[in-house]
C-alpha positions in Angstrom: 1.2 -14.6 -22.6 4.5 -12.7 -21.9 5.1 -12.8 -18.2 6.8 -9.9 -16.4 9.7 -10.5 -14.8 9.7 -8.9 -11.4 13.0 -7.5 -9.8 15.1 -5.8 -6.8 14.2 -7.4 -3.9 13.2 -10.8 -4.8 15.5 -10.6 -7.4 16.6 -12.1 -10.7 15.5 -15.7 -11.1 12.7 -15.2 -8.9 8.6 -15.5 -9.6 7.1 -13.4 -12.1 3.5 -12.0 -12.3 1.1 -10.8 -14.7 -1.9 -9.2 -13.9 -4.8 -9.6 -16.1 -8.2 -7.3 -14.9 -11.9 -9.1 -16.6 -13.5 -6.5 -19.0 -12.6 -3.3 -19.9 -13.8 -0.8 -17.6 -15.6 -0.7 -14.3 -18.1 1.3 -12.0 -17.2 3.1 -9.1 -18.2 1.0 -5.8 -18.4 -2.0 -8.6 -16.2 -4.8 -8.8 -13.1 -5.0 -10.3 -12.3 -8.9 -11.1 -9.4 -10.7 -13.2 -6.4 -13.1 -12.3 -2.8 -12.8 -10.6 -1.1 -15.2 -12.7 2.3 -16.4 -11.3 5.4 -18.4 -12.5 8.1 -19.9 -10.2 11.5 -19.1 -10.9 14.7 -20.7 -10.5 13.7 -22.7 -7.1 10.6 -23.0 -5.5 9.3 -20.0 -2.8 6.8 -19.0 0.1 4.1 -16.8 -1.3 3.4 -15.1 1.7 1.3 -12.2 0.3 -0.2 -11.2 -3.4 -1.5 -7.9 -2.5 -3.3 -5.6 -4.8 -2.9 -1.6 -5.1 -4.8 1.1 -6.9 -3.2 4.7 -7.7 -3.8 7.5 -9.4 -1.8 10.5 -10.5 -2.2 13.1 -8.5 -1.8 16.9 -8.1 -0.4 18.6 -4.5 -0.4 22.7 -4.3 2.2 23.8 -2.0 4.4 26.8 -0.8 6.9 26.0 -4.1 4.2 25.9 -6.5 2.7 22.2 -8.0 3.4 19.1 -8.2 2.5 15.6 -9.3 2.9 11.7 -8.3 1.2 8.9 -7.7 -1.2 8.0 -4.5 -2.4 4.8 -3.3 -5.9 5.0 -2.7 -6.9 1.1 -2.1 -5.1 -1.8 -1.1 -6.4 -5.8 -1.0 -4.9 -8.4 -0.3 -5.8 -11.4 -2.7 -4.2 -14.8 -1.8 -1.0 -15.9 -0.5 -0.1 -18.8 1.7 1.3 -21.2 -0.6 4.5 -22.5 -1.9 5.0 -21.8 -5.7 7.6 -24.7 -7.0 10.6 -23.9 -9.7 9.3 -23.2 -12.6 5.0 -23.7 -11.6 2.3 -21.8 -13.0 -0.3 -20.6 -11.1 -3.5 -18.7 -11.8 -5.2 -16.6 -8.4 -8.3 -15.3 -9.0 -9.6 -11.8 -7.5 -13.0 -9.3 -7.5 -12.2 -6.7 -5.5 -14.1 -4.0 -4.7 -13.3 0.2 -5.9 -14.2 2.9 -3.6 -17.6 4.6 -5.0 -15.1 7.7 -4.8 -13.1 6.1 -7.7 -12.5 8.9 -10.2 -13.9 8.7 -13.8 -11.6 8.4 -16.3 -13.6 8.2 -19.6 -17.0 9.3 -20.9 -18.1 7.2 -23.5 -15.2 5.9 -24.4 -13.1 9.3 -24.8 -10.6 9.8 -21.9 -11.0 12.9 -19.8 -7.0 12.7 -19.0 -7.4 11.0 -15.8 -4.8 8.2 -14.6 -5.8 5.8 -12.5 -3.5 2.3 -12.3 -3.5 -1.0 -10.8 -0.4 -2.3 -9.3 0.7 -6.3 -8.0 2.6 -6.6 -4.9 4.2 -10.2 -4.0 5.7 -10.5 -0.6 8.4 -13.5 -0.5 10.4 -14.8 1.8 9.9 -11.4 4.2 10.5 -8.9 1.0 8.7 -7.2 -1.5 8.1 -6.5 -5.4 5.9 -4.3 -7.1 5.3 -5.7 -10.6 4.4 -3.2 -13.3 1.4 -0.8 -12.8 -1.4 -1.5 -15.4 -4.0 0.6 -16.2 -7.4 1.3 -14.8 -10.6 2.2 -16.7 -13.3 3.8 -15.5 -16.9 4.7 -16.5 -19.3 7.0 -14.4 -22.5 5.5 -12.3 -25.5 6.1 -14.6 -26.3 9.5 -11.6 -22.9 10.8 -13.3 -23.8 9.8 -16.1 -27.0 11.6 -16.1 -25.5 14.9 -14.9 -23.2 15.1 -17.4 -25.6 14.4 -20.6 -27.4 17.5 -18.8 -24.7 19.5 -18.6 -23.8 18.5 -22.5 -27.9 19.1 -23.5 -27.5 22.3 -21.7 -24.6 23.7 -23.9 -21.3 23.3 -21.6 -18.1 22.2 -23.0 -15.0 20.2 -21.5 -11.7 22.2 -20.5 -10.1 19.5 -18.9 -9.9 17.2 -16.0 -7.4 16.3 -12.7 -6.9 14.8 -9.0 -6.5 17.0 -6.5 -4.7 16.5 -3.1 -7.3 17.5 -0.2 -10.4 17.5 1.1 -13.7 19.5 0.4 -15.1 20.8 4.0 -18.2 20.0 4.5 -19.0 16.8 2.5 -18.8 13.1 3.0 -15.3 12.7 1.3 -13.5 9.9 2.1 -10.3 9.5 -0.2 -7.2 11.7 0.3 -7.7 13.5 -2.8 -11.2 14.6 -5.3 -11.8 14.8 -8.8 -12.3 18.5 -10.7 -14.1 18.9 -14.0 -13.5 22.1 -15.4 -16.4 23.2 -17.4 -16.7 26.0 -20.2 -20.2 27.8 -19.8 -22.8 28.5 -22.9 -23.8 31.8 -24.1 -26.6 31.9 -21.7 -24.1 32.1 -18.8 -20.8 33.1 -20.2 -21.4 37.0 -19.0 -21.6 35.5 -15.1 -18.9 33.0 -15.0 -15.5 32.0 -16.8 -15.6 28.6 -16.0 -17.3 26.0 -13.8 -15.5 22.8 -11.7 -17.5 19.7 -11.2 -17.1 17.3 -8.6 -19.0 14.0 -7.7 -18.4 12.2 -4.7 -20.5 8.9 -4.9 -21.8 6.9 -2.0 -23.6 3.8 -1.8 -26.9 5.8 -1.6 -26.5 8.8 -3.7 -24.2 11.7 -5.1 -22.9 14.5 -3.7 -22.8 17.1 -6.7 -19.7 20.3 -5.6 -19.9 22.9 -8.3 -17.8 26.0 -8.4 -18.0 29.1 -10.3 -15.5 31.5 -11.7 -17.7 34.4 -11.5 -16.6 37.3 -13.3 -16.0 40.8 -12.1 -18.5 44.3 -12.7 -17.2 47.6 -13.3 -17.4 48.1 -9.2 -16.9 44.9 -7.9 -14.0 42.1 -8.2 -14.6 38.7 -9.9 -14.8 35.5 -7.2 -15.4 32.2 -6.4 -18.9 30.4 -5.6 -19.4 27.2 -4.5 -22.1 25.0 -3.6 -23.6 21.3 -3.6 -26.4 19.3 -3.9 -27.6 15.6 -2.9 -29.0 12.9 -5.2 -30.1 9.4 -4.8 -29.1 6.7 -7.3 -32.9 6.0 -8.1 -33.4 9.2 -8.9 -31.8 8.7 -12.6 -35.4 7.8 -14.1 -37.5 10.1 -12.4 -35.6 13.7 -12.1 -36.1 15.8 -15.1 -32.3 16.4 -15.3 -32.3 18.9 -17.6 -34.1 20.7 -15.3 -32.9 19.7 -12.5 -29.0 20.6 -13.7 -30.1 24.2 -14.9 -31.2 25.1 -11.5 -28.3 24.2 -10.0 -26.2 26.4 -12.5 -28.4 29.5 -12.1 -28.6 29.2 -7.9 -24.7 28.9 -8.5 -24.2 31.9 -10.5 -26.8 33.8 -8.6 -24.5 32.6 -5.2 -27.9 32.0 -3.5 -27.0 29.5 -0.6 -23.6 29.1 -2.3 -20.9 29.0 0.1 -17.2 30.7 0.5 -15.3 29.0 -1.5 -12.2 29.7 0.6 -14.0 28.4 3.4 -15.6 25.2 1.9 -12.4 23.5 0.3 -9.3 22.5 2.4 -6.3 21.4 0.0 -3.7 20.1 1.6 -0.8 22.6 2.1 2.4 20.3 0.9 3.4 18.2 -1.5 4.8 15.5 1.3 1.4 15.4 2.6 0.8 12.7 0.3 0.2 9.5 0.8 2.4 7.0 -0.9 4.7 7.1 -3.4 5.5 10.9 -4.8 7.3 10.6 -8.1 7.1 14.1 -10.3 6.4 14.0 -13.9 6.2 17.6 -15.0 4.3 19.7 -15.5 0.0 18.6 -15.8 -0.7 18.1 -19.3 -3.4 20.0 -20.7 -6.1 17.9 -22.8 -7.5 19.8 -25.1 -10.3 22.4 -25.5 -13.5 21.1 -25.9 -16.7 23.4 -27.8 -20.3 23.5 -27.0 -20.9 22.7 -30.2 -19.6 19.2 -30.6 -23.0 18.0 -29.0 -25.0 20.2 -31.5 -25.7 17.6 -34.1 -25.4 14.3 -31.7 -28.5 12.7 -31.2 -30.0 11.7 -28.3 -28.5 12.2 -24.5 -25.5 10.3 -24.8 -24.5 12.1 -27.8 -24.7 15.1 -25.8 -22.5 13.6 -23.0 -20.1 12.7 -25.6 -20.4 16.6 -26.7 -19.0 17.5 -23.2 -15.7 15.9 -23.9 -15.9 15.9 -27.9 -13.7 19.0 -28.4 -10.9 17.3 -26.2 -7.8 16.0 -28.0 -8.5 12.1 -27.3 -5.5 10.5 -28.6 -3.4 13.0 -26.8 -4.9 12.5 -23.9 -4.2 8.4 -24.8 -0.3 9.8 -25.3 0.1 11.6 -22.1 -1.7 8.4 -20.3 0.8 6.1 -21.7 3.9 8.7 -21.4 2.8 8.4 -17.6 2.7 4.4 -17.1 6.2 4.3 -19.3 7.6 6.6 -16.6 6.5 4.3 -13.7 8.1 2.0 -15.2 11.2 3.2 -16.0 11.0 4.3 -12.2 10.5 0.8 -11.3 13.3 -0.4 -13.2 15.6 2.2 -11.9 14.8 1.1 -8.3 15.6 -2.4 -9.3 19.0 -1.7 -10.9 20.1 0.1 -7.2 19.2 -2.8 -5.6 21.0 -5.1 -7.7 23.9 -3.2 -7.4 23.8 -2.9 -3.7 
């Protein structure tokens, strides 16, 4: 096991941390559970604090234009109180729980572009070190899960997938910023709408389901926006017919009955510095690829027609841009640390 070395404040010489997470991806509102594992440095310390953090990569819309950086959503603390000794190896065990609005960041085991990191802080002797930021993997609740096969049985494809900074009006939403699934509609609806954006925000008893449409324009009338949402329970996954179920809420969409203004119903938040946390940019947002209805064509079964939603995407770009984004934290990190040093 390589150990990290952490930097800047505590300095050279001092403890060093790894991070290891149990498993390979968890649930929203699940638990996330793994080790801190320290070792002392040159002389023995007070751990006051091991705290950990989970971010994502975010995108803020603002009077300049866009922008992108990183957002703590999720802080724990996980031990602390004891004295590590020169050169002492120490294992700290953690399960944690994520906040049932934890994005999705893969659909059977193809990434949707998403970045969503874990990150140790140790607090020593009254300062504080962030060790590197690892990544975090997550998987949809089966009520996702079971939206999304629908929405790949019913013929939609995947465009692509972000954060965005705000808050949807009018629904339970509790974390700073939501998740947007950009849809590409079948035949059957392509003459109403260009595209379709999916949101889920989970709770502990249910879904709430945001979809809204690109509608396109007549020869007398403007295209718009529609928007609208519906409510599902967790134990409905066995009993709804979903395919169904999903196909009516795409047609009361396009047909804007009891949709709402769109303009109305979502709130972004107006400035990039209204984010909270850290706000490094990184460019420009990546696109992920184009994905086609047809990739789900010959999969059997539902899951193969979940997997269709995302099958056009460019995975191992996507895996690129991921790891392109973790590098640059890094190098971040390590800039932050040399400044220190120097000072």
């Amino acid at each position: 096991m390589v150990f990290k070395r952490l930097l800047g404040a505590i300095g050279v010489g001092g403890p060093s941390v790894d991070t290891v997470l149990d498993g390979e991806a968890v649930l929203p509102g699940g638990a996330l559970s793994g080790q801190v594992r320290l070792r002392g440095g040159g002389a023995a310390v007070e751990i006051e604090e091991i705290c950990l953090e989970l971010l994502a990569r975010v995108e803020a819309e603002h009077e300049e234009g866009e922008s992108e950086g990183t957002v703590a959503f999720e802080r724990h603390v996980v031990g602390g109180g004891f004295r590590l000794g020169a050169d002492e190896e120490r294992s700290v065990p953690f399960s944690v729980t994520v906040p049932w609005e934890t994005p999705v960041t893969e659909l059977y085991g193809q990434p949707l572009g998403v970045v969503l990191g874990v990150r140790t802080e140790l607090a020593v002797a009254d300062a504080r070190d962030r060790g590197d930021l690892d990544p975090l993997t997550v998987r949809p609740l089966p009520v996702q899960e079971a939206v999304l096969e629908a929405l790949g049985q019913l013929g939609f494809g995947f465009r692509s997938a972000d954060l965005e900074h705000g808050r949807i009006g009018g629904t339970g939403q509790r974390l700073p910023f939501y998740q947007e699934i950009e849809l590409t509609p079948p035949p059957r609806y392509a003459h109403a709408v260009t595209e379709i954006e999916l949101t889920f925000l989970a709770t502990a008893s249910g879904l709430e389901v945001v979809l809204e449409a690109d509608k396109r324009g007549g020869p007398l009338t403007p295209g718009h926006d529609a928007l609208t949402r519906f409510t599902v329970r967790h134990e409905d996954v066995p009993v709804l017919d979903w395919n169904s179920e999903v196909d009516g809420w795409i047609r009361r969409l396009t047909e804007h009955r009891e949709a709402y203004d769109a303009q109305a119903y979502v709130h972004s938040a107006p400035h990039a510095d209204h984010l909270a946390g850290h706000l490094a940019v990184h460019g420009s947002v990546p696109g992920v690829g184009t994905a086609v209805a047809a990739g789900a064509a010959g999969a059997a079964g539902a899951a193969g027609a979940a997997v269709g939603v995302v099958g056009g995407m460019v995975a191992a770009e996507a895996v690129d841009e991921i790891g392109d984004f973790f590098e640059g934290e890094e190098e971040d990190e390590a800039e932050e640390s040399e400044e220190v040093q120097e000072d």
